[in-house]
Short mmCIF file of the C-alpha atoms (twelve columns), coordinates in Angstrom:
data_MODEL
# 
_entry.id   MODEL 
# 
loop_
_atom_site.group_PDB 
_atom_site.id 
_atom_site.type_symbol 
_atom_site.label_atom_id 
_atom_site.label_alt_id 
_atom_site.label_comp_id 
_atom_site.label_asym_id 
_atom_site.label_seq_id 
_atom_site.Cartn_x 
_atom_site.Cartn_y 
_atom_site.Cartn_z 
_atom_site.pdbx_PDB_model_num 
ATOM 1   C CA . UNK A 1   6.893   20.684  -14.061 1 
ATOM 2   C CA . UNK A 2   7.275   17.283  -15.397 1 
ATOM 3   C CA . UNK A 3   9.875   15.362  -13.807 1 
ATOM 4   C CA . UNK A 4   10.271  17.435  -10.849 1 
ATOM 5   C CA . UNK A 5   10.049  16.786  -7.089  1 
ATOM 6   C CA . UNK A 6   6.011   17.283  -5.944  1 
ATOM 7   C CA . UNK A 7   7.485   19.597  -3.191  1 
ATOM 8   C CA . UNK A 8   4.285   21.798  -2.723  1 
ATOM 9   C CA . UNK A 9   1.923   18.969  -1.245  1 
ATOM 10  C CA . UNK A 10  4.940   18.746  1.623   1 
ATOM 11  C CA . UNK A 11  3.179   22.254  2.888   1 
ATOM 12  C CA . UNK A 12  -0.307  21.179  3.339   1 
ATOM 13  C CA . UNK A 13  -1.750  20.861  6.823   1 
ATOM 14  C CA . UNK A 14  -2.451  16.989  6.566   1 
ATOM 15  C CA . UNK A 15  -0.950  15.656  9.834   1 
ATOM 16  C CA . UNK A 16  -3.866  16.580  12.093  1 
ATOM 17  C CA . UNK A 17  -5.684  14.344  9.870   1 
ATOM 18  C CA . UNK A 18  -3.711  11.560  9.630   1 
ATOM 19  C CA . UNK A 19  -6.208  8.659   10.612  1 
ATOM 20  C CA . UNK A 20  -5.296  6.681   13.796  1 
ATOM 21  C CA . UNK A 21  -8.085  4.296   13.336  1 
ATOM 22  C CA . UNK A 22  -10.226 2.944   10.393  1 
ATOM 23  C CA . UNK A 23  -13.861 4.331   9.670   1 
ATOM 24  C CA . UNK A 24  -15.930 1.389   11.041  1 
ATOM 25  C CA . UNK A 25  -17.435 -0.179  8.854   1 
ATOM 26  C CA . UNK A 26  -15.525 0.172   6.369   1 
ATOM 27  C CA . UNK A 27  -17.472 1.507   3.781   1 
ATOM 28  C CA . UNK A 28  -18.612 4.301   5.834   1 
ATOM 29  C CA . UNK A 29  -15.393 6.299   4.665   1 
ATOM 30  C CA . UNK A 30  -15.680 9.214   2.270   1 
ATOM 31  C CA . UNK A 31  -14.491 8.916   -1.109  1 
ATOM 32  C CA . UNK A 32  -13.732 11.896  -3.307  1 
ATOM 33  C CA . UNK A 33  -14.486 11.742  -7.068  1 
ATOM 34  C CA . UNK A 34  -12.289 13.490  -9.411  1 
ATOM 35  C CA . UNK A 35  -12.595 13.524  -13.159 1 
ATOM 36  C CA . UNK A 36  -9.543  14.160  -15.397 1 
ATOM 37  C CA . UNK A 37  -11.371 15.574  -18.629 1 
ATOM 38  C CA . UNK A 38  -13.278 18.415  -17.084 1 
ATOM 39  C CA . UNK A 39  -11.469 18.774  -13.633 1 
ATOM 40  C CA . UNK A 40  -14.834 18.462  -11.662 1 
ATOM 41  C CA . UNK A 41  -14.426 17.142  -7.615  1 
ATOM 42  C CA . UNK A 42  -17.677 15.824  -5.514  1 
ATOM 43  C CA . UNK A 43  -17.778 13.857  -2.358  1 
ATOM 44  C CA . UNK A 44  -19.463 11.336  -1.316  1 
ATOM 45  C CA . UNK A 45  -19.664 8.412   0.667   1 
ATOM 46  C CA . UNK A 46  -17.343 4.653   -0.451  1 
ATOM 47  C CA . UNK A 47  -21.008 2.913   -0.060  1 
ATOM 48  C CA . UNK A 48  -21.926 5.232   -2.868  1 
ATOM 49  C CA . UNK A 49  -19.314 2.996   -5.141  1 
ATOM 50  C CA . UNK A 50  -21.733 1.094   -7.294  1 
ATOM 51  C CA . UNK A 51  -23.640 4.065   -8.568  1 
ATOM 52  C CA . UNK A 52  -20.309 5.388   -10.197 1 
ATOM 53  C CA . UNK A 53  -19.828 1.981   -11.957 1 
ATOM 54  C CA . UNK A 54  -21.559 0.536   -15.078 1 
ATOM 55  C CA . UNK A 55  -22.128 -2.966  -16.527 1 
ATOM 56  C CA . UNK A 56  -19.381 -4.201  -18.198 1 
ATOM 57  C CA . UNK A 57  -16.839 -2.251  -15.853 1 
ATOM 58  C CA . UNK A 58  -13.966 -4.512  -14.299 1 
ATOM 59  C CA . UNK A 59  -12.775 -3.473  -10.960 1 
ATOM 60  C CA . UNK A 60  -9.430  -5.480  -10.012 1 
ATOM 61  C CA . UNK A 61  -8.274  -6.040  -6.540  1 
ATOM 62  C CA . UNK A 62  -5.012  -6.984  -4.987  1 
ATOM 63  C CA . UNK A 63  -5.309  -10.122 -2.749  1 
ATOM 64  C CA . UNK A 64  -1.839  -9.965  -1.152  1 
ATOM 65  C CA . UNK A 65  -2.057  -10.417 2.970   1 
ATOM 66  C CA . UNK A 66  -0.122  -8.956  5.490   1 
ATOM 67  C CA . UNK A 67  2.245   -11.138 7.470   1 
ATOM 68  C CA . UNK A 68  3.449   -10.710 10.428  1 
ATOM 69  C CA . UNK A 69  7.360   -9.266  9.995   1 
ATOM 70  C CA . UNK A 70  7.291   -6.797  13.320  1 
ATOM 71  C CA . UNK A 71  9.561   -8.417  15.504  1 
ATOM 72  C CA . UNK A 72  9.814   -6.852  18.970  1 
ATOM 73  C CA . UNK A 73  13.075  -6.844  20.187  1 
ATOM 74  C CA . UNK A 74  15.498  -5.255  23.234  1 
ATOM 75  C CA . UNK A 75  18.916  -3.857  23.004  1 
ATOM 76  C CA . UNK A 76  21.730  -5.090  25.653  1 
ATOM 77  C CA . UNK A 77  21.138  -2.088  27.308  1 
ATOM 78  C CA . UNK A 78  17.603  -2.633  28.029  1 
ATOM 79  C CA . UNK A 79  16.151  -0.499  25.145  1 
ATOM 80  C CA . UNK A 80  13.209  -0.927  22.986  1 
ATOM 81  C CA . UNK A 81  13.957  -2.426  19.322  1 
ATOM 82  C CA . UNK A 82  12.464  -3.756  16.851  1 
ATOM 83  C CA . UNK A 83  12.986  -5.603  13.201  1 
ATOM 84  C CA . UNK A 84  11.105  -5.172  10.129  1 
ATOM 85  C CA . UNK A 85  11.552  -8.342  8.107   1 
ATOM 86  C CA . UNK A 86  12.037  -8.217  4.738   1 
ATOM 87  C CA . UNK A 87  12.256  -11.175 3.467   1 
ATOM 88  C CA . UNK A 88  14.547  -14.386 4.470   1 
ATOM 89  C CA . UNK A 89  17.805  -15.494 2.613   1 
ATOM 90  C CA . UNK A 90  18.808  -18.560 4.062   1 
ATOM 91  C CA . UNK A 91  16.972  -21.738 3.398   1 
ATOM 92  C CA . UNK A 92  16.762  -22.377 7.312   1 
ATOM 93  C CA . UNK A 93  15.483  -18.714 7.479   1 
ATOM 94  C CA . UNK A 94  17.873  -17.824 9.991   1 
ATOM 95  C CA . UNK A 95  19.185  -15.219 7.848   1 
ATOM 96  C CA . UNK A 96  16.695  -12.665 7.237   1 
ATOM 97  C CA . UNK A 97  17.067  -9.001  5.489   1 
ATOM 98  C CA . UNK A 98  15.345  -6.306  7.754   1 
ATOM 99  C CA . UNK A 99  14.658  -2.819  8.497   1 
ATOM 100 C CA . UNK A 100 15.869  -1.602  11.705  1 
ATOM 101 C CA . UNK A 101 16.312  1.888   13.614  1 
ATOM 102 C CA . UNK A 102 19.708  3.312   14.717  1 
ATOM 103 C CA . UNK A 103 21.911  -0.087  14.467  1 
ATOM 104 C CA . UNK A 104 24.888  -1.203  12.906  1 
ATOM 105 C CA . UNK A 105 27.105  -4.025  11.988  1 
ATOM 106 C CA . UNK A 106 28.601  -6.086  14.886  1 
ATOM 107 C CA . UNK A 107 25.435  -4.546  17.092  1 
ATOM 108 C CA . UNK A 108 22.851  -7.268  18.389  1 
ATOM 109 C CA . UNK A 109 19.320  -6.888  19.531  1 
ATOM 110 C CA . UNK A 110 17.792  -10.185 21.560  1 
ATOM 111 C CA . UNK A 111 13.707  -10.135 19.426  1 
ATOM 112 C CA . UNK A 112 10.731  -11.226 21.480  1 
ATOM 113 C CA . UNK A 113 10.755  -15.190 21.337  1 
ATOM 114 C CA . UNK A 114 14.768  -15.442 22.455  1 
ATOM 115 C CA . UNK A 115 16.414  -15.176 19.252  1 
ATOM 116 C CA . UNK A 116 19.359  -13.223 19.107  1 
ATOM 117 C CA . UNK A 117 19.431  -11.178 15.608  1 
ATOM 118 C CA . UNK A 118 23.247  -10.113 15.252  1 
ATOM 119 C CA . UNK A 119 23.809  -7.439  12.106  1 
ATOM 120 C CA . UNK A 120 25.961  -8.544  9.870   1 
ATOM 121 C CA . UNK A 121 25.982  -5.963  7.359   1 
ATOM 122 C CA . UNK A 122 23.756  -2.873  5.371   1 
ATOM 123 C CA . UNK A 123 22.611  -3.579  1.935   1 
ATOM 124 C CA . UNK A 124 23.036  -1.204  -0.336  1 
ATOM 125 C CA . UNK A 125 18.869  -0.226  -0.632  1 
ATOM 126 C CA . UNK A 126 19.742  0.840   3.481   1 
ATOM 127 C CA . UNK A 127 18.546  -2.274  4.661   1 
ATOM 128 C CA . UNK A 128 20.141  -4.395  6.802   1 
ATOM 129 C CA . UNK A 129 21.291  -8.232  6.627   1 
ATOM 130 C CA . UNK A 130 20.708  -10.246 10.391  1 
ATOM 131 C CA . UNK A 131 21.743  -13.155 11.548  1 
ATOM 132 C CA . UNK A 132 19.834  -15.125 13.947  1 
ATOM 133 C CA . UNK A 133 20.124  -17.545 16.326  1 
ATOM 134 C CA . UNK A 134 17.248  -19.480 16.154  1 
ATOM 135 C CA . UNK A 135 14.868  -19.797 12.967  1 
ATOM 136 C CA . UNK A 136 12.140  -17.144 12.435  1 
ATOM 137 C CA . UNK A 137 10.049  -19.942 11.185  1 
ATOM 138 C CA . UNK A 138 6.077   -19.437 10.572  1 
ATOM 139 C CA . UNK A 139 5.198   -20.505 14.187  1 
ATOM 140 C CA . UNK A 140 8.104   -18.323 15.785  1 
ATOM 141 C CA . UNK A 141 6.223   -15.227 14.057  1 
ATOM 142 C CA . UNK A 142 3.129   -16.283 14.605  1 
ATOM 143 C CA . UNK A 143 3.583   -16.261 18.507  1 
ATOM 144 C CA . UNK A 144 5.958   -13.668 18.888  1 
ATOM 145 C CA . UNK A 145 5.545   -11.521 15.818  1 
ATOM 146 C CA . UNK A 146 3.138   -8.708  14.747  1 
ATOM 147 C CA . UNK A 147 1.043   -7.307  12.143  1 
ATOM 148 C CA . UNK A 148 3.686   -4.077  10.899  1 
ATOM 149 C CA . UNK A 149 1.024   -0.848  11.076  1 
ATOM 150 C CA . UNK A 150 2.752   2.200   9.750   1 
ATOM 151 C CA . UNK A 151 4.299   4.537   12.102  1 
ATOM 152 C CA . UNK A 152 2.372   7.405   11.546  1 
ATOM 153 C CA . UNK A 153 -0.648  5.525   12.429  1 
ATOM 154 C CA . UNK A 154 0.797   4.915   15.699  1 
ATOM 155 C CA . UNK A 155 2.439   8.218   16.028  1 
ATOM 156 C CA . UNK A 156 -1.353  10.183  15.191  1 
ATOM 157 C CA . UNK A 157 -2.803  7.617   18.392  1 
ATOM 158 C CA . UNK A 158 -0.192  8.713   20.345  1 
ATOM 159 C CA . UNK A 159 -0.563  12.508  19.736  1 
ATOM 160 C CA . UNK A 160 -4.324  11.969  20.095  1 
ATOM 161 C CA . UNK A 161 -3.780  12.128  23.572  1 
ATOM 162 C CA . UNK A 162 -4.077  8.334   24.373  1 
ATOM 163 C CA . UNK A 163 -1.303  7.727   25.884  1 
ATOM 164 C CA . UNK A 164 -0.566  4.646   24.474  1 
ATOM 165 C CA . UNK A 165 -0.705  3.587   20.533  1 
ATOM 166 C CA . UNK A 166 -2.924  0.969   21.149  1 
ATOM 167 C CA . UNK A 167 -6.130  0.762   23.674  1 
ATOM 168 C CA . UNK A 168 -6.923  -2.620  25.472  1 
ATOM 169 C CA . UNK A 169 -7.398  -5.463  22.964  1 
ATOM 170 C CA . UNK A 170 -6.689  -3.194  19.900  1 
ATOM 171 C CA . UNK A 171 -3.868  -5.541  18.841  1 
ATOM 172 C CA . UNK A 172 -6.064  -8.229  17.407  1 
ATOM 173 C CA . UNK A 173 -8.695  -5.747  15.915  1 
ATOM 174 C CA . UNK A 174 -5.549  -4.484  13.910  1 
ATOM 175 C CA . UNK A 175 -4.316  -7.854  12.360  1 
ATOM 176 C CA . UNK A 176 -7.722  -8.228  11.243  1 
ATOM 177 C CA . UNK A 177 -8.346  -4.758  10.339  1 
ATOM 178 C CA . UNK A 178 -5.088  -3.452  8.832   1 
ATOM 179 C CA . UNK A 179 -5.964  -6.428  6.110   1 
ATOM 180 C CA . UNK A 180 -8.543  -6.736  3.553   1 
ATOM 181 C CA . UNK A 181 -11.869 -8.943  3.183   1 
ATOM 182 C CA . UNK A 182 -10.541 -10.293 0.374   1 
ATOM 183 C CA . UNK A 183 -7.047  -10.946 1.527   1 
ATOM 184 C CA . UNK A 184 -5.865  -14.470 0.424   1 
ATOM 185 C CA . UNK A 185 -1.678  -14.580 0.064   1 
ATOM 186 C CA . UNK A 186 0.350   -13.464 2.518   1 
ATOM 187 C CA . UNK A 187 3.565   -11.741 1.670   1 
ATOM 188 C CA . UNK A 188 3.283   -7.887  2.076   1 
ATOM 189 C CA . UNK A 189 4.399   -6.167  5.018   1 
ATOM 190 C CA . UNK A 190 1.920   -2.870  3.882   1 
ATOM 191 C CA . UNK A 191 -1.781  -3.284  3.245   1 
ATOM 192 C CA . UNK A 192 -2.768  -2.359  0.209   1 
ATOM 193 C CA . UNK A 193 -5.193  0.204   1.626   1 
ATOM 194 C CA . UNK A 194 -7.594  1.134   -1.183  1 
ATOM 195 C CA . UNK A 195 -8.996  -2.152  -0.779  1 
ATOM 196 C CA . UNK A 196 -9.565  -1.328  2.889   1 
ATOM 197 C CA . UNK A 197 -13.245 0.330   2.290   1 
ATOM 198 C CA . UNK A 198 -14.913 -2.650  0.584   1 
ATOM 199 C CA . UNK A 199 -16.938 -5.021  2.376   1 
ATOM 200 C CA . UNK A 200 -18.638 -8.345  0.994   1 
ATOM 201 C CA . UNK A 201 -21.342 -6.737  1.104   1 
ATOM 202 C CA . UNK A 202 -20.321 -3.896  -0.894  1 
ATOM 203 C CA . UNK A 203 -18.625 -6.354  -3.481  1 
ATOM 204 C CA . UNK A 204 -21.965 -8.132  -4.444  1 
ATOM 205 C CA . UNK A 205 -23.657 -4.960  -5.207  1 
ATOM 206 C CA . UNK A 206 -20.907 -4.216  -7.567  1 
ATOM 207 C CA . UNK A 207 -21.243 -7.794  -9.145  1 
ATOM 208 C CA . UNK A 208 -24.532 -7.275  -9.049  1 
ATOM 209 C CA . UNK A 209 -24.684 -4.359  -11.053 1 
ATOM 210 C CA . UNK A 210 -22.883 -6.058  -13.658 1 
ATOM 211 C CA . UNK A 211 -19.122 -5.079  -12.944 1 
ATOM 212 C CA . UNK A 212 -16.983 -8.092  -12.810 1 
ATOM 213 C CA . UNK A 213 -14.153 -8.076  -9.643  1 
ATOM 214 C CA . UNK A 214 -10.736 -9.719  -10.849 1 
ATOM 215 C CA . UNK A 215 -7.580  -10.024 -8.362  1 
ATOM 216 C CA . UNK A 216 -4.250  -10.185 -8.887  1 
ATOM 217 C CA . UNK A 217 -1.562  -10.298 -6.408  1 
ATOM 218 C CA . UNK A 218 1.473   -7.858  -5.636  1 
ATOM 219 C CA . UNK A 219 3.243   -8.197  -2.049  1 
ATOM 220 C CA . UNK A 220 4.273   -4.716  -0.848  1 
ATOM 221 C CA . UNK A 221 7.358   -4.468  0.233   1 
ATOM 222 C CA . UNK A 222 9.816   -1.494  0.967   1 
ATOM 223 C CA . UNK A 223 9.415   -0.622  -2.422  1 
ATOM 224 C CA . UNK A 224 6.116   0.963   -2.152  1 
ATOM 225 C CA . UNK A 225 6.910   3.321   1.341   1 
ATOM 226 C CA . UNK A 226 10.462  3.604   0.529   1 
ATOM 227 C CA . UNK A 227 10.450  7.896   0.215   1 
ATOM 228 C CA . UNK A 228 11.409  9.136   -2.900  1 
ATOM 229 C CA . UNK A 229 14.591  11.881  -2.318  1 
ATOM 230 C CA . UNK A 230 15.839  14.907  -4.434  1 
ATOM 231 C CA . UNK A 231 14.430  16.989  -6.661  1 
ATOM 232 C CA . UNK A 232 14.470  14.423  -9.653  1 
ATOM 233 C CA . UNK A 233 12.162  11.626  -8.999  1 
ATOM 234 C CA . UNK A 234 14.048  9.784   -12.378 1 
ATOM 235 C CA . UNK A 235 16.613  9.313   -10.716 1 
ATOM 236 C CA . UNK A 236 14.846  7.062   -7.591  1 
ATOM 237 C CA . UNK A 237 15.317  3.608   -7.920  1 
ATOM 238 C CA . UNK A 238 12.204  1.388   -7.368  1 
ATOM 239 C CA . UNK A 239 12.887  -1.862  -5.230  1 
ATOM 240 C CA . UNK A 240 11.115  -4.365  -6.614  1 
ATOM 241 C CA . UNK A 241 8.275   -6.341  -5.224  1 
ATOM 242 C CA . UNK A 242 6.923   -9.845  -6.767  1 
ATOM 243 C CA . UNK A 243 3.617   -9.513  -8.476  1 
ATOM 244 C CA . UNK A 244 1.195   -11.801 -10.763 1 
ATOM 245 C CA . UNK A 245 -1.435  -12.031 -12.851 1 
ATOM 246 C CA . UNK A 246 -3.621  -14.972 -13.548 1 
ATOM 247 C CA . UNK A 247 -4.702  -16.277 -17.280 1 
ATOM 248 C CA . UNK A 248 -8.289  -15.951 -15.984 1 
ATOM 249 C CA . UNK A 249 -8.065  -12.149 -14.995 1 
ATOM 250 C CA . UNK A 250 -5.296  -11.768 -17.994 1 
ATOM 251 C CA . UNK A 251 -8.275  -12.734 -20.539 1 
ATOM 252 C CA . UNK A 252 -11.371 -10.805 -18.425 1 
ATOM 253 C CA . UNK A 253 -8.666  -7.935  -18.673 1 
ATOM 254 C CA . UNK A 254 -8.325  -8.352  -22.432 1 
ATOM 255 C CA . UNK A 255 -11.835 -9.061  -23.031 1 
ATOM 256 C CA . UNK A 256 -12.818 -6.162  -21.374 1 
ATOM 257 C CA . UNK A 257 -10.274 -3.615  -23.409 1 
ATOM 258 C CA . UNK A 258 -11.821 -5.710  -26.286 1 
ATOM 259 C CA . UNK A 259 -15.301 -4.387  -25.797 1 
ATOM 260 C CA . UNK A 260 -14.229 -1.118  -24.647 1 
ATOM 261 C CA . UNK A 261 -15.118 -1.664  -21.167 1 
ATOM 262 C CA . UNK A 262 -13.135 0.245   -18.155 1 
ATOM 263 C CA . UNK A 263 -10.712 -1.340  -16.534 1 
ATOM 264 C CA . UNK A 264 -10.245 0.033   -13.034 1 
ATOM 265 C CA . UNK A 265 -7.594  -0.404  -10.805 1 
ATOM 266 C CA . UNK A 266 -7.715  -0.277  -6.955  1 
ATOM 267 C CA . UNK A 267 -4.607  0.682   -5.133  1 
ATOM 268 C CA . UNK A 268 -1.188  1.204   -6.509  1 
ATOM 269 C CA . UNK A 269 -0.117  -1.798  -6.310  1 
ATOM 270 C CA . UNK A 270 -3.125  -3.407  -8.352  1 
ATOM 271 C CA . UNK A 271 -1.978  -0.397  -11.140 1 
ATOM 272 C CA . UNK A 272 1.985   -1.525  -10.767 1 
ATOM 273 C CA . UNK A 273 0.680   -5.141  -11.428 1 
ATOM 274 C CA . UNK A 274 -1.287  -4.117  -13.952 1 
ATOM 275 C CA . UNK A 275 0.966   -1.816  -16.086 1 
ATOM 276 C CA . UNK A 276 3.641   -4.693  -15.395 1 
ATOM 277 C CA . UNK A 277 2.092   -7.407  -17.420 1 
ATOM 278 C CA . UNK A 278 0.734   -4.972  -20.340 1 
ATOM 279 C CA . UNK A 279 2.014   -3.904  -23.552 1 
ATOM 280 C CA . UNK A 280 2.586   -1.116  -25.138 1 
ATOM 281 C CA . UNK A 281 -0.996  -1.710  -26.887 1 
ATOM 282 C CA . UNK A 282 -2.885  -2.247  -23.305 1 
ATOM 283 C CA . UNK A 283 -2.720  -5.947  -24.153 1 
ATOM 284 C CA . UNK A 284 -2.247  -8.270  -20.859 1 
ATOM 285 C CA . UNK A 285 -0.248  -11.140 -20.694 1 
ATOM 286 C CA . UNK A 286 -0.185  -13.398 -17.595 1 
ATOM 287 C CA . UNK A 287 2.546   -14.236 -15.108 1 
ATOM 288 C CA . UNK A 288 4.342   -14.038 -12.052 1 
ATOM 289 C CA . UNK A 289 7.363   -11.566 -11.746 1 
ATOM 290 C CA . UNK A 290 9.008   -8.838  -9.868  1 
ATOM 291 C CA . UNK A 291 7.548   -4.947  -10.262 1 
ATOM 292 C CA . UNK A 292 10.248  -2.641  -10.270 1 
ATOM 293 C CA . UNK A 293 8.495   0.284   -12.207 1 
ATOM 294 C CA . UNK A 294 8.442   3.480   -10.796 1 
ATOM 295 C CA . UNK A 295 5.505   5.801   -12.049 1 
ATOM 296 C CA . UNK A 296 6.090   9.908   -12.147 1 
ATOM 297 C CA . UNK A 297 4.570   12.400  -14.044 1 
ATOM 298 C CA . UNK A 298 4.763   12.553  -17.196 1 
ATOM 299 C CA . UNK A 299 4.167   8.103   -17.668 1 
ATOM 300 C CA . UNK A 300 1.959   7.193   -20.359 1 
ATOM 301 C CA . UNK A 301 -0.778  4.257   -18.583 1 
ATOM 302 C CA . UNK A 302 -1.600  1.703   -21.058 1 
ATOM 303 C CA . UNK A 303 -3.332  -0.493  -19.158 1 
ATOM 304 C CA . UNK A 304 -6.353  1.327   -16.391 1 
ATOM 305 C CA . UNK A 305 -9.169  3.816   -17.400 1 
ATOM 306 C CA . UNK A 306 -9.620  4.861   -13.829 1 
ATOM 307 C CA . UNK A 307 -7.754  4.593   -10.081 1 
ATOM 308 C CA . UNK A 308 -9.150  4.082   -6.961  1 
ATOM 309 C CA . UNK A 309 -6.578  4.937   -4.165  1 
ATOM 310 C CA . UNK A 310 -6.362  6.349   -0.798  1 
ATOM 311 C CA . UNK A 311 -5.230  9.990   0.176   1 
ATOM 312 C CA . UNK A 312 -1.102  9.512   0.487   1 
ATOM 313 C CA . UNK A 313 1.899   10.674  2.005   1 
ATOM 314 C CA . UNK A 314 4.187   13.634  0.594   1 
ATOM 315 C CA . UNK A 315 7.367   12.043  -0.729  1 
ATOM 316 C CA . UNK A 316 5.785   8.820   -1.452  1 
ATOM 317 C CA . UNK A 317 5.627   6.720   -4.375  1 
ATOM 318 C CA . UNK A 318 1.999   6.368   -4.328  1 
ATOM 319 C CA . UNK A 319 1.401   9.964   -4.345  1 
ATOM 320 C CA . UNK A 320 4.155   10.209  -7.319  1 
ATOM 321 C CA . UNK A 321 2.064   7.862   -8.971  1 
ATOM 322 C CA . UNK A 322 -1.508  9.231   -8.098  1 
ATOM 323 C CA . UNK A 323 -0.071  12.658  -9.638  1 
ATOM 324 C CA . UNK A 324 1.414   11.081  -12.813 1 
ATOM 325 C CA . UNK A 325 -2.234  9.098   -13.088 1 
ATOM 326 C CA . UNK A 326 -4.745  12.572  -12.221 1 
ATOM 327 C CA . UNK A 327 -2.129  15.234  -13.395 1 
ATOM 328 C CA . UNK A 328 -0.266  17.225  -11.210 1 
ATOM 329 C CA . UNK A 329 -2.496  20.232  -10.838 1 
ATOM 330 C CA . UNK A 330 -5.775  18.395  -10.882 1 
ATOM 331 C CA . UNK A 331 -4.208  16.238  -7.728  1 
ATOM 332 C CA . UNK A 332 -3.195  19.164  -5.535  1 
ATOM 333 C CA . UNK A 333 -6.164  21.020  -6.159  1 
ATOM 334 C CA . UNK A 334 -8.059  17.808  -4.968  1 
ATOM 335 C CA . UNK A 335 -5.784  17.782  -2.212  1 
ATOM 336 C CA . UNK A 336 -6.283  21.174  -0.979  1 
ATOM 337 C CA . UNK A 337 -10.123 20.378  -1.347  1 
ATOM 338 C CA . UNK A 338 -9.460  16.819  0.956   1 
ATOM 339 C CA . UNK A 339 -7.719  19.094  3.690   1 
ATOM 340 C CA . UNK A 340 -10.403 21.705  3.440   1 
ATOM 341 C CA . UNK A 341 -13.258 19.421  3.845   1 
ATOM 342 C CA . UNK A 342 -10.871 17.246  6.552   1 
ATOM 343 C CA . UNK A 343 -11.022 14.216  5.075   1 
ATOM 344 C CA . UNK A 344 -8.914  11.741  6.744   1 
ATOM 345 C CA . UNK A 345 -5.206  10.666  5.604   1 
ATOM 346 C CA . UNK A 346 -3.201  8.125   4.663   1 
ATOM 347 C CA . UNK A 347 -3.427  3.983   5.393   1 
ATOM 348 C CA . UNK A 348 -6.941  4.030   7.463   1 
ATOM 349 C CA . UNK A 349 -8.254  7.499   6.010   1 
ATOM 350 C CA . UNK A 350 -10.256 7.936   2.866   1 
ATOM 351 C CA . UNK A 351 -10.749 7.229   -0.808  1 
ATOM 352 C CA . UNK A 352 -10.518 9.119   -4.022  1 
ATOM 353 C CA . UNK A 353 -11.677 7.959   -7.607  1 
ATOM 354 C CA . UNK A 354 -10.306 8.928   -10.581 1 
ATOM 355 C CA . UNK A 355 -11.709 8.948   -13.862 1 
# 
């Protein structure tokens, strides 16, 4: 089964419970436990963190922020748009590489602000190259741009019978919520979501129980939500996305391994860093550099003893990595448990540990 496409978790029931809001607070969400040497699963509560940790354990955390690259925009014939900015590749950052729905070269959109964003070509990831007329510089976005919040989030609010995808003054509780509370660097245009159930709180019981918190930094990119296709995951490409590591978490990595302490990593993006700027002996080294490593069943992990990540989408490269991390039939059994139990899906749902 190694190598292949993970086509049966496409046929579980998960899009009723897709989460179209966070569990408030934040450590309130559930958080499944799941332990690779004797198969066991138990639930319990994200507050219930600390008692599953011991002194000496090293939890790291990715401090990338979201920016805001959801640009509003019209069409000349009135309808709605919008561009998904990427990143910018002109000095004057009126040149920008984008996502976009249903356009094509030549075709122009007018984005909320005035700028007109002419396409000037697809990349060969599917993206698209714009030019615009004006610079999307830092206060352009800030004004006229928004925090990205996956579509299916949206979609689920929608379906709930709302009406609309966001209620009255839900806008700014999502740029604050659809981030961390330890958030520091902007650059991703995806949360890293696992890190979405601690609060400060939460974080000084775990340092006070002894387990040191590290962060590192990876900004998600298209890389991360980009679906993987066919029915041989080797052959999807991995866009990269720019990651690094610090000298003082390198060494509390390294010291840790050292004394035979558990490294845990929270998120896939923390575990992308983290096998990144290891060795082949588990051995970190610090950096900064671009993560382009796609992880499938059947990768050997050098560098966590345990993952903390959210519940993800069929098709994804989380989930691809989740199962190469748990083992395929550990994961969909745990899965089939989550949907049982309705736990709650995908960016603003819940948690699952694995040991």
């Amino acid at each position: 089964m190694t190598g292949s496409a993970l086509s049966e978790f496409k046929n579980l029931e998960i899009e009723p419970l897709i989460a179209s809001r966070p569990a408030e607070p934040r450590d309130s969400s559930r958080l499944m436990t799941l332990s690779r040497s004797g198969g066991a699963v138990a639930h319990k509560v994200f507050r219930d963190l600390p008692d599953l940790l011991v002194p000496g354990d090293v939890l790291v955390l990715n401090r990338s922020k979201v920016w805001k690259a959801k640009l509003p925009a019209l069409k000349p014939t009135g309808g709605r748009s919008e561009l998904l900015l990427i990143k910018p590749e002109s000095p004057d950052l009126r040149t920008w590489t984008a996502l976009a729905r249903k356009i094509r070269p030549g075709r122009k959109v007018v984005c909320r602000g005035g700028a007109e964003a002419v396409c000037a070509g697809q990349n060969p990831d599917g993206s698209f190259l714009f030019e615009l007329s004006a610079p999307l510089d830092p206060a352009y976005l800030e004004k006229n741009a928004e925090v990205p919040l996956p579509e299916y989030i949206l979609k689920a609010r929608k379906k709930a019978g709302q009406g609309s995808a966001k209620l009255p003054g839900e806008a700014d509780h999502d740029d604050s919520r659809y981030q961390t509370v330890f958030a520091g660097l902007p650059g991703s245009i995806a949360a890293p979501t696992a890190g979405f159930h601690f609060t400060p709180e939460l974080l000084e019981r775990i340092r006070a129980k002894g387990v040191e918190v590290r962060y590192l930094v990876l900004h998600i990119g298209w890389g991360t939500f980009k679906p993987v296709r066919g029915k041989d995951p080797s052959a999807h490409v991995m866009l990269e996305e720019e990651c690094s590591l610090s000298a003082e978490t390198a060494d509390a990595l390294n010291a840790a391994r050292g004394r035979g302490s558990r490294i845990i990593a929270v998120g896939t993006s923390s575990m992308r860093t983290l096998e990144t700027f290891s060795d082949e002996a588990g051995r970190f080294s610090p950096g900064e550099g671009r993560a382009g490593l796609f992880i499938y069943p059947g990768y050997r992990f050098k560098a966590a003893g345990a993952f903390l990540t959210n519940l993800h989408v069929p098709s994804s490269a989380p989930l691809y990595m989740t199962a190469a991390f748990a083992g395929r039939e550990l994961l969909f059994k745990a899965y089939n448990e989550a949907v049982d139990k309705k736990y709650r899906f995908y960016s603003y749902g819940d948690a699952m540990l694995i040991t």
